[in-house]
C-alpha positions as CSV (number, residue, x, y, z in Angstrom):
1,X,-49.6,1.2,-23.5
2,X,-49.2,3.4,-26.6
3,X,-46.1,3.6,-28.3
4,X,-44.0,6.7,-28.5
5,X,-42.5,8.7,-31.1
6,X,-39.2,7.8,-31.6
7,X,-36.5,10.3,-30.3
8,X,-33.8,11.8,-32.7
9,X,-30.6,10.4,-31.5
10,X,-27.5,12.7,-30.9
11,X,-25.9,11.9,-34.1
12,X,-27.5,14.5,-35.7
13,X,-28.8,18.2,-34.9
14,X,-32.0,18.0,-33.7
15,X,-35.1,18.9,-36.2
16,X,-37.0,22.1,-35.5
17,X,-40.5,22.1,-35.0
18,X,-41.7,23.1,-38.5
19,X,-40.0,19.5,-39.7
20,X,-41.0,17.2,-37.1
21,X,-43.4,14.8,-39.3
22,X,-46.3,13.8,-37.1
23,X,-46.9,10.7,-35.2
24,X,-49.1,9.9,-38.3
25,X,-46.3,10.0,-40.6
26,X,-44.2,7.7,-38.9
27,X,-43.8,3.7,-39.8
28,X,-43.6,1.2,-37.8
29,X,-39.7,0.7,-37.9
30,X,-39.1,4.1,-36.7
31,X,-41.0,3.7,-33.7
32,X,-39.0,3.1,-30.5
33,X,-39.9,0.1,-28.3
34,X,-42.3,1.1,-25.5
35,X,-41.2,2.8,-22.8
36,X,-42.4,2.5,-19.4
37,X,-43.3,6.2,-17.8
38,X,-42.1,7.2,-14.7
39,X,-45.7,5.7,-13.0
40,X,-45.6,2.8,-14.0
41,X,-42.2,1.7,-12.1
42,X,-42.3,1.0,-9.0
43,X,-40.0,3.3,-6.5
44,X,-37.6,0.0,-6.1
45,X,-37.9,-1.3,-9.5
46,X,-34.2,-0.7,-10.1
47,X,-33.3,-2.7,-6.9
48,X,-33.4,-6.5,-8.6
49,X,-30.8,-5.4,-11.6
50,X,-28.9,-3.4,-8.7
51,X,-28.6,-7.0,-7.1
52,X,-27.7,-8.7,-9.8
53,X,-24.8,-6.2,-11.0
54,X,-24.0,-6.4,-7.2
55,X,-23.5,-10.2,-7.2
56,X,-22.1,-10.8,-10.5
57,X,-19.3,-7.8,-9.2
58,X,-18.7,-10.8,-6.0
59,X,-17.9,-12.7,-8.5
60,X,-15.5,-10.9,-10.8
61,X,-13.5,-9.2,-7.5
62,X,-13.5,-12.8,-5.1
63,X,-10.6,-13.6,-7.0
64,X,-8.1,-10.6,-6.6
65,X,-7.3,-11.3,-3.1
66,X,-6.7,-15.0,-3.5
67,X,-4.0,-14.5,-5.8
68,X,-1.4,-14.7,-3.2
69,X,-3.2,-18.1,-2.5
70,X,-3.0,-19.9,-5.4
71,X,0.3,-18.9,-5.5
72,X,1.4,-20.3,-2.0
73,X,-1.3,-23.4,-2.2
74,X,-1.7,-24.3,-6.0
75,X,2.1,-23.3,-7.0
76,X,1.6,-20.9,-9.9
77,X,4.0,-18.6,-10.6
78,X,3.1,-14.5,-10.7
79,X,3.0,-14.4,-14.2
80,X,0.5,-17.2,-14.2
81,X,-1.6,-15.4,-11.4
82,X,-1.5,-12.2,-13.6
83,X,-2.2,-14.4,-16.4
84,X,-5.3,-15.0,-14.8
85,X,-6.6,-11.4,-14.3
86,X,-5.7,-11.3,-18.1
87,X,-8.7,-13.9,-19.1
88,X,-10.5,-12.0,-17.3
89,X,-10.0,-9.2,-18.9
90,X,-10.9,-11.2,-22.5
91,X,-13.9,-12.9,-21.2
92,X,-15.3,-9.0,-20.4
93,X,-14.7,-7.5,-24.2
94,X,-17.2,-10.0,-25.6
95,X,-19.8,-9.4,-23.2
96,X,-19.4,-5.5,-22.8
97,X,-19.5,-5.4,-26.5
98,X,-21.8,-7.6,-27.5
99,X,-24.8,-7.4,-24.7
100,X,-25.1,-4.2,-24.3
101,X,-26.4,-3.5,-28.4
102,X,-28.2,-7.2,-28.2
103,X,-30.3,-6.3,-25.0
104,X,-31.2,-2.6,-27.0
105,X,-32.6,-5.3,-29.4
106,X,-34.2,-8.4,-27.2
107,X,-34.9,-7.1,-24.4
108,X,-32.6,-6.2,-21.2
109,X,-34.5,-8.8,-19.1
110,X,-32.9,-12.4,-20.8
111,X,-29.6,-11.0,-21.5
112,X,-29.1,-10.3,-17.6
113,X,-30.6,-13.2,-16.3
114,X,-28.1,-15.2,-18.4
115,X,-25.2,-12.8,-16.8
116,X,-26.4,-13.6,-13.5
117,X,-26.3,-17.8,-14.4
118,X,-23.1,-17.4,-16.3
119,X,-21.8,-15.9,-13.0
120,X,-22.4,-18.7,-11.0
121,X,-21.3,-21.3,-13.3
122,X,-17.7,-19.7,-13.3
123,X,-17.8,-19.8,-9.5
124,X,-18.7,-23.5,-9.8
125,X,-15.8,-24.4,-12.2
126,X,-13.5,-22.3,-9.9
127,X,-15.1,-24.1,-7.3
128,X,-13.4,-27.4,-8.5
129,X,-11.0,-26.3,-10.5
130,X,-8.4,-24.7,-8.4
131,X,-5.3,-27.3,-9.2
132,X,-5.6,-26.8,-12.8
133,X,-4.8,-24.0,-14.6
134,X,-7.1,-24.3,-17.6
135,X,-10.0,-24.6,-15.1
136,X,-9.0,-21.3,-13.7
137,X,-8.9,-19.7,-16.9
138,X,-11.8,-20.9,-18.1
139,X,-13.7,-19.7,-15.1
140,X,-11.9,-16.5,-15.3
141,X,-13.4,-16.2,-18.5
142,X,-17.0,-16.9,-18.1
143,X,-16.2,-14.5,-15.2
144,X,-15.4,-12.3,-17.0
145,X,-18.4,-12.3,-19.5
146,X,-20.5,-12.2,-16.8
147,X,-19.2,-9.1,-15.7
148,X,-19.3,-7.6,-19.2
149,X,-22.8,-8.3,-18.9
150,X,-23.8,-6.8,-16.4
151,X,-21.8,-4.0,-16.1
152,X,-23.5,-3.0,-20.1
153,X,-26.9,-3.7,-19.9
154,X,-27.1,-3.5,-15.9
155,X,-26.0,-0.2,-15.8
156,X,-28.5,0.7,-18.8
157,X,-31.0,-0.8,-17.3
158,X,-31.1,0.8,-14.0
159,X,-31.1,4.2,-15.8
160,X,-33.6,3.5,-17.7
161,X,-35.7,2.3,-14.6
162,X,-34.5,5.6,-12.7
163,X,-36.8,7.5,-14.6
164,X,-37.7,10.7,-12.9
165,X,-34.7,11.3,-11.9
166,X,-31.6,13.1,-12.6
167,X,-29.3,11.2,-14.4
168,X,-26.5,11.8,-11.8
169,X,-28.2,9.5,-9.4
170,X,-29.4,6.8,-11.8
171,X,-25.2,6.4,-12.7
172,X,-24.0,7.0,-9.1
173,X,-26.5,4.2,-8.6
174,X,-25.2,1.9,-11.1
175,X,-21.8,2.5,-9.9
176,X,-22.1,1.9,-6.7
177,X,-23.8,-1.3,-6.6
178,X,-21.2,-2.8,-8.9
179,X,-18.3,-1.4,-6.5
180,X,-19.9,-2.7,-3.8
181,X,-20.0,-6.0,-4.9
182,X,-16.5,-5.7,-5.9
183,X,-15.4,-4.7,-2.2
184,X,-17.4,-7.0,-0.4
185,X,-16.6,-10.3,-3.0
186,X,-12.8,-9.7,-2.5
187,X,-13.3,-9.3,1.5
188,X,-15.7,-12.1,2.5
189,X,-13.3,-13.9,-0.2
190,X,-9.9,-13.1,1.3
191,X,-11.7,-13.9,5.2
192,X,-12.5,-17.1,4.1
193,X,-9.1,-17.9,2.1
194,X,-7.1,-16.8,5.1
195,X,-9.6,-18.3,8.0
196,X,-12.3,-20.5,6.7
197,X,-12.0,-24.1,5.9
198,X,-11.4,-25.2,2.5
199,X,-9.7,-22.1,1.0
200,X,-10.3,-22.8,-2.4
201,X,-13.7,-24.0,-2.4
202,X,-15.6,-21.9,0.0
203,X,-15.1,-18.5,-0.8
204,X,-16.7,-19.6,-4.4
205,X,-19.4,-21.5,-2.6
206,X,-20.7,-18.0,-0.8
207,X,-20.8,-16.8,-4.0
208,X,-23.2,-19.4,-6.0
209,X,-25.2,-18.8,-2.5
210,X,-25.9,-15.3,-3.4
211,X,-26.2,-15.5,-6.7
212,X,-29.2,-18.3,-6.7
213,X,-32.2,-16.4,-6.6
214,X,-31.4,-13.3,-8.4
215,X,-32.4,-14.3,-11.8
216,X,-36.0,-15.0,-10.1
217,X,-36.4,-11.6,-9.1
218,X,-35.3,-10.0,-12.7
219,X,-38.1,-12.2,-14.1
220,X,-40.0,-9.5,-12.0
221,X,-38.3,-6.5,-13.3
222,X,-40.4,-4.1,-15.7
223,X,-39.1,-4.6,-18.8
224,X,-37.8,-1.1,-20.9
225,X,-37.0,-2.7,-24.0
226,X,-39.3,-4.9,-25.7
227,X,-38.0,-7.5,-28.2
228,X,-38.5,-6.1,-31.7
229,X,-39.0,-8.2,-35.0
230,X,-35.9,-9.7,-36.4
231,X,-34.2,-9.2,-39.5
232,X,-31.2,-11.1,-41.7
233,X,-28.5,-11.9,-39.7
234,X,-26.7,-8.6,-41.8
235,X,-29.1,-6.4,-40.5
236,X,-28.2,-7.7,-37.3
237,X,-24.8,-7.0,-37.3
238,X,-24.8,-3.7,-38.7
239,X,-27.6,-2.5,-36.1
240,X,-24.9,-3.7,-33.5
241,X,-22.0,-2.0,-34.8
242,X,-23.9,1.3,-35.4
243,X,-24.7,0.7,-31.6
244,X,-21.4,0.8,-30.6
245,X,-20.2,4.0,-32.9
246,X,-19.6,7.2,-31.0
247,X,-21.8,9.6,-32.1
248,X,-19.9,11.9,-34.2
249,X,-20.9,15.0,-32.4
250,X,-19.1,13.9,-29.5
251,X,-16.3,12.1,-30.8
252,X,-13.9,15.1,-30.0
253,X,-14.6,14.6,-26.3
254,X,-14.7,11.0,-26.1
255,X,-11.4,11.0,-28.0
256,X,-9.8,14.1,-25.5
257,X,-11.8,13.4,-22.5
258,X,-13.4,9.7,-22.1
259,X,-10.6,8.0,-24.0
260,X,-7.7,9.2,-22.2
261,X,-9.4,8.5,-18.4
262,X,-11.1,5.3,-19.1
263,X,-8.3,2.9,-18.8
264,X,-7.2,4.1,-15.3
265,X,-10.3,3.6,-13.4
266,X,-9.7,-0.1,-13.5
267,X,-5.7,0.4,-14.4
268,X,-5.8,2.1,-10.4
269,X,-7.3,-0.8,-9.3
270,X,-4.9,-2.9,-10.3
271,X,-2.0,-0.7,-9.0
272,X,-3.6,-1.0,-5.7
273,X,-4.9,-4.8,-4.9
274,X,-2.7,-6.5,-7.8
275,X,0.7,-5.0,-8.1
276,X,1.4,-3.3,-4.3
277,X,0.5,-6.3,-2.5
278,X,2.7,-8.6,-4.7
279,X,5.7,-5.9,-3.8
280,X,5.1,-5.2,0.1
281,X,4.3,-9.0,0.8
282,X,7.2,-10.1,2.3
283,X,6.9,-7.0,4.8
284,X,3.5,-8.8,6.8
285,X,5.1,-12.0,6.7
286,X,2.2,-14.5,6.8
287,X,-0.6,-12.2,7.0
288,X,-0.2,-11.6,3.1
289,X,-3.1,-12.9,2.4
290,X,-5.5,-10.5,5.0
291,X,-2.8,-7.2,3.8
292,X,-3.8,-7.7,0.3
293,X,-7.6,-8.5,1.1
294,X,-7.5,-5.0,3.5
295,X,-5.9,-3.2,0.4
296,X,-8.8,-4.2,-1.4
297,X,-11.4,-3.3,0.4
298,X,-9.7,0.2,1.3
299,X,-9.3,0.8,-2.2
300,X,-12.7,0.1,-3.5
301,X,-14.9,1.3,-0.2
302,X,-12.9,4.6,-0.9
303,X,-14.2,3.9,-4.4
304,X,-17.9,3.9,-3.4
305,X,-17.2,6.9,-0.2
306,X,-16.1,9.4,-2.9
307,X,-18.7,8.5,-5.9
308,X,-21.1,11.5,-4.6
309,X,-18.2,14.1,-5.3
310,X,-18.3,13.3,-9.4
311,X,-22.3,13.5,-8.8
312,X,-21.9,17.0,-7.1
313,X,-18.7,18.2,-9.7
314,X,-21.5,17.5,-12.9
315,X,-24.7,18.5,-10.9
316,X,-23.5,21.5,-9.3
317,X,-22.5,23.0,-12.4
318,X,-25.8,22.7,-13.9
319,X,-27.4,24.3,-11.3
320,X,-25.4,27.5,-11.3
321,X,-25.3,27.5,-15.1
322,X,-29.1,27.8,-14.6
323,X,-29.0,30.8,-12.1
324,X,-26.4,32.3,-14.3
325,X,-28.5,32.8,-17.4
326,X,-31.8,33.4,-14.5
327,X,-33.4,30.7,-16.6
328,X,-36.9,29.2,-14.6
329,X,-38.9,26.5,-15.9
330,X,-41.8,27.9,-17.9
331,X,-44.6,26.1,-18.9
332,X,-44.0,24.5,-22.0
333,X,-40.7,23.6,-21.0
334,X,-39.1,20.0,-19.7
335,X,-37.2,18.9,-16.6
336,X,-34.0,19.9,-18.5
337,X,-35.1,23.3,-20.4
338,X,-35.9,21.8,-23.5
339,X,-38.5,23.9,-25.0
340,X,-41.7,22.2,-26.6
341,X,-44.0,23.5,-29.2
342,X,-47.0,22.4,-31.2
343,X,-47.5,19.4,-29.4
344,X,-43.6,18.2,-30.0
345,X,-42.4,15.4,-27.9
346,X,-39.1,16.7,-25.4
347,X,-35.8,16.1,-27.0
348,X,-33.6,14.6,-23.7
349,X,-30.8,12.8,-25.2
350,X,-30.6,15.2,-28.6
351,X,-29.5,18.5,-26.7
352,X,-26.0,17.6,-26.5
353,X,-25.8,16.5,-30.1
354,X,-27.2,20.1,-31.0
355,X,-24.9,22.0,-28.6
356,X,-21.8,20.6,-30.4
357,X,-23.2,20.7,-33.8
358,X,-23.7,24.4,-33.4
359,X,-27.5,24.0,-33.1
360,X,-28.5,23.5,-36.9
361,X,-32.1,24.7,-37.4
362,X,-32.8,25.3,-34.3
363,X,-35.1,28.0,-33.3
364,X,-34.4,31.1,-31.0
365,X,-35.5,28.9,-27.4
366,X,-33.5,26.1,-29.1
367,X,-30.6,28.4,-29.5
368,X,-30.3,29.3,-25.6
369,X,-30.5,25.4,-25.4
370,X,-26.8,25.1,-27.3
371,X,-25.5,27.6,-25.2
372,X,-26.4,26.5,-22.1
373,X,-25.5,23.2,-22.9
374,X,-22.2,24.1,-24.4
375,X,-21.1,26.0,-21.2
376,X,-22.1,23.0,-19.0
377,X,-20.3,20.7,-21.2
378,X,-17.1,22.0,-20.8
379,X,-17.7,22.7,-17.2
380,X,-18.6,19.0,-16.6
381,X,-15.4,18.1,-17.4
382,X,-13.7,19.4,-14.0
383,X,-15.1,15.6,-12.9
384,X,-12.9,14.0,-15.4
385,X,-10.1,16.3,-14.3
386,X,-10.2,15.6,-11.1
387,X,-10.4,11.9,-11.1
388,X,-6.8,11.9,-13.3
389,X,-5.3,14.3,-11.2
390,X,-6.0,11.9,-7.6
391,X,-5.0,9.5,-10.8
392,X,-2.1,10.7,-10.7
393,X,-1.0,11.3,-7.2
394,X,-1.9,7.5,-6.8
395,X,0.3,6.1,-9.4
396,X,3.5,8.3,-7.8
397,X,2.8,7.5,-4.5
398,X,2.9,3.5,-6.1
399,X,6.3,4.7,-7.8
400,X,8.0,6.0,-4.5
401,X,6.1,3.1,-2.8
402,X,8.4,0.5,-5.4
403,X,11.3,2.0,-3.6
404,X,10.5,2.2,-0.3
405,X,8.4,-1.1,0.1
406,X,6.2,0.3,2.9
407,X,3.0,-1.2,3.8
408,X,1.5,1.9,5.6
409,X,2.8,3.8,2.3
410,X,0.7,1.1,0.4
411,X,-2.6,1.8,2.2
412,X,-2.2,5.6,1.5
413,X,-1.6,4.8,-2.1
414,X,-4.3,2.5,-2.2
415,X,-6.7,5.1,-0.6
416,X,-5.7,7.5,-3.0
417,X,-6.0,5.1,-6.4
418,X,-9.2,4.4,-5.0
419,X,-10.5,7.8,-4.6
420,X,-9.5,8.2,-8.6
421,X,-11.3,5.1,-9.3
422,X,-14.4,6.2,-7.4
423,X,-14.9,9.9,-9.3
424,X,-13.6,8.2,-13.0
425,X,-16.1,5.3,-12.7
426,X,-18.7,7.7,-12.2
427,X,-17.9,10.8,-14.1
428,X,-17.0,8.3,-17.5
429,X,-20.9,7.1,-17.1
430,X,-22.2,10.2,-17.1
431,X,-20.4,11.2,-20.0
432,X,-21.3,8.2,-22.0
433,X,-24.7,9.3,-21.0
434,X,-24.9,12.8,-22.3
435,X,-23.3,11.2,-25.6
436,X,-25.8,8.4,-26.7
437,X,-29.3,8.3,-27.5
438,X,-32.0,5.8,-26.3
439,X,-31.1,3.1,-28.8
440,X,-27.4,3.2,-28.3
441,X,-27.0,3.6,-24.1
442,X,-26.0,0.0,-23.5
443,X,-23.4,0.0,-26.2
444,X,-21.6,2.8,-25.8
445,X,-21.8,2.1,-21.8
446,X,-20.3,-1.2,-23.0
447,X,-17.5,0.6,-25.5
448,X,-17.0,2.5,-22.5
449,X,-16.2,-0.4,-19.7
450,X,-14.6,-1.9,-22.2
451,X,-11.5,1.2,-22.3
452,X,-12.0,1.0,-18.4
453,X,-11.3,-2.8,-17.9
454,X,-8.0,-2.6,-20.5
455,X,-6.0,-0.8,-17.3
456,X,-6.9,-3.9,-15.8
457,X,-3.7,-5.7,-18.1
458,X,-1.9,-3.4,-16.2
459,X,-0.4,-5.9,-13.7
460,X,0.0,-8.5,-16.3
461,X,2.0,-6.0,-18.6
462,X,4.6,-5.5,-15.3
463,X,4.8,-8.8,-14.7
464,X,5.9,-9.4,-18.1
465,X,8.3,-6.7,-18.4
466,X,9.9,-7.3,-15.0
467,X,12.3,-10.0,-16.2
468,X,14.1,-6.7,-17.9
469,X,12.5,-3.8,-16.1
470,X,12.4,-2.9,-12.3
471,X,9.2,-1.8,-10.8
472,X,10.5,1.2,-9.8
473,X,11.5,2.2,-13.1
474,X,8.2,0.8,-14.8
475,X,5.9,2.5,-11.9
476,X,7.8,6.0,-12.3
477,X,6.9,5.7,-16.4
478,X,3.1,4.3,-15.3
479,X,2.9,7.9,-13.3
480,X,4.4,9.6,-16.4
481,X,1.7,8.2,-18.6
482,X,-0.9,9.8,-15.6
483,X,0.5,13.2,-16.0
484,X,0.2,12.7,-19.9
485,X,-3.1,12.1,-19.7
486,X,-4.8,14.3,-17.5
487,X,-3.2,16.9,-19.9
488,X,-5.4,15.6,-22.3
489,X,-8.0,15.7,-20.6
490,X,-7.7,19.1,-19.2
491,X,-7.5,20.0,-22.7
492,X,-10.0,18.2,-24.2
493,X,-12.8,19.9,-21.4
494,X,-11.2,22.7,-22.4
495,X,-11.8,22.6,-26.4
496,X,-15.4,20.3,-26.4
């Protein structure tokens, strides 16, 4: 298949038409890896990586609801069980960092397949390690970089074999496979633990199960990005650092917008199937351990109900910024109104970077581009907004909820923190999208989970402080931060 011109990425304005060199001009190391087009995927390509970000989520949820468990059966205190959440946490920053900019580089194809594997090797040292602590940590952690893994380069990857269509889909997509297997680890998990024989061994055993033959079928997969010719180890490094740099057109809304929202779409989850349960537990006596699976299944199917509405809140403002400036698609003209001339390839990841650079060079079509793109921007962000405003009426219903010690309180709260977590998960994606270029997706999408997954030290934080603090007190200040930061990001969709 012939190679294609390499697109400008979004760091800089895009070139007009009268400076686009040809494909002639070009060397070899500015041409982009191949891409596959939209005919040569198969309708279900995407469905193998969805499996394998929807096993290797099993994995990394299984253990929320068996906290209570290993606090009952193995004896660890609830700093230690928090503890716990906390490797996970430093298992994902390697592999959302790192795999993401590697797989833009050797392909996305071997870095999942080792996810997937590294998934069920953690679930076989949790397997057999539930009596000591270090084996619990160190599954936690491979867990963890499993995760990282496949939220990065999974997510990039089903994109990037969504072509054709809108990119609302190809991250509602992503997003929902991974919550799924989120939900439905921590449920079949917390079944087992509370039901099944062998508590500690057999809800990891489902899990190595499922997870067997998925790297098989990714050896199927199409692959998007070819392996291209290795430098010095410097080179190397640098590539991957430029990789995971914000493009500096954007940074103002990733700084007022992305960074302010990231941390609670995981920091809600935590409120809701790590902290509540812990506090209401005494209420449901010795059905603990199903209350806190229920939680977590509430919270995170609410997760995956309400993921459309972040779709609709970006999609349907594209559409009636369309009918508002009566613009049709005219020949010569791409899926998203980027105008072509003289033979010049479509620009679809460079018309954000020229609407906030003020369109530099462009020409008079190009112009109605930066407008059009400017208005949606800001209108885009009512996704963002709404997801810290439920945010926020989550993390004061968990502040009232520290008081009152209710468990029927605890499921509305949970419903509600999971309804946040649904529209931010989705919404931060397509931000992240609209940001980076072709050669940067996976590792900004890592950057990205990366913020997302630090509200996830939420619990641990609490646990630490509560030897001086009361939860009360610490939950009320938890909702103050929510209200600080949807003023942000009000603000920043304001301003960008």
């Amino acid at each position: 298949m012939p190679e294609t011109q390499r697109m400008p990425e979004p760091r800089q304005a895009a070139p007009s038409t009268a400076a686009t060199r040809s494909p002639g001009a070009l060397s070899p190391v500015t041409l982009s890896p191949v891409t596959l087009s939209p005919g040569a995927l198969g309708p279900g390509a995407w469905r193998a990586v969805a499996a394998a970000m929807f096993a290797c989520g099993w994995g990394g949820n299984q253990f929320t609801p068996l906290l209570l468990m290993y606090r009952r059966l193995g004896g660890y205190s609830a700093l230690s069980v928090d503890a716990f959440l906390g490797a996970y946490v430093v298992g994902l920053v390697p592999g959302l960092l790192l795999a993401g900019p590697v797989s833009d580089r050797r392909g996305r194809r071997p870095v999942l397949v080792a996810g997937t594997v590294a998934s069920a090797v953690a679930s076989l040292v949790l397997c057999f390690g539930g009596q000591s602590a270090w084996a619990i940590y160190a599954g936690r952690l491979i867990t963890g970089f499993a995760v990282g893994i496949a939220m990065s380069v999974g997510s990039s990857w089903v994109k990037e074999l969504s072509s054709g269509t809108d990119g609302g889909l190809a991250a509602r997509r992503a997003a929902l496979c991974q919550t799924a297997g989120f939900g439905l680890g921590a449920g079949v998990a917390g079944v087992l633990a509370q039901w099944g024989p062998w508590p500690m061994v057999s809800p990891y055993a489902v899990h190595i199960l499922l997870t067997a033959a998925i790297p098989v079928l990714l050896l199927r997969v199409p692959e998007t990005r070819p392996a291209r010719a290795g430098g010095s180890v410097r080179e190397l490094l640098g590539a991957l650092a430029d990789d995971l740099r914000v493009p500096a057109p954007a940074r103002r809304r990733f700084r007022l917008v992305v960074l302010p929202m990231a941390p609670w779409v995981f920091g809600a989850a935590g409120l809701a199937y790590a902290v509540t349960p812990q506090l209401v537990g005494f209420r449901v006596g010795h059905w603990g351990l199903a209350y806190a699976t229920g939680l977590t299944v509430l919270t995170l199917g609410t997760g995956a109900a309400v993921q459309p509405v972040a779709r609709w809140l970006h999609g349907d403002t594209k559409k009636r910024e369309t009918k508002k400036h009566g613009e049709t698609k005219k020949p010569g003209e791409t899926k998203n109104g980027d105008r072509k001339s003289g033979g010049t390839p479509a620009l679809p990841h460079a018309d954000v970077g020229v609407a906030m650079a003020g369109g530099a060079g462009a020409g008079d079509g190009e112009a109605e581009n930066v407008v059009g793109n400017s208005a949606a921007g800001a209108r885009t962000g009512r996704a963002p907004v709404v997801a810290m405003a439920v945010m926020l009426l989550g993390a004061a219903l968990c502040a009232a909820n520290a008081v009152l010690l209710s468990p029927w309180l605890a499921a509305v709260t949970a419903a509600a923190l999971g309804a946040g977590y649904g529209i931010a998960v989705v919404s931060g994606l397509l931000e992240i999208q609209r940001m980076a270029g072709p050669d940067d997706l996976a590792g900004l999408t890592g950057v990205y989970y990366m913020l997302a997954y630090a509200g996830f030290l939420l619990p641990t934080v609490l646990a630490g402080l509560s030897s001086w603090l009361s939860y009360p007190l610490m939950l009320a200040a938890v909702a103050a931060a929510a209200l600080v930061c949807l003023g942000l990001v009000v603000t920043g969709a304001r301003v960008t």
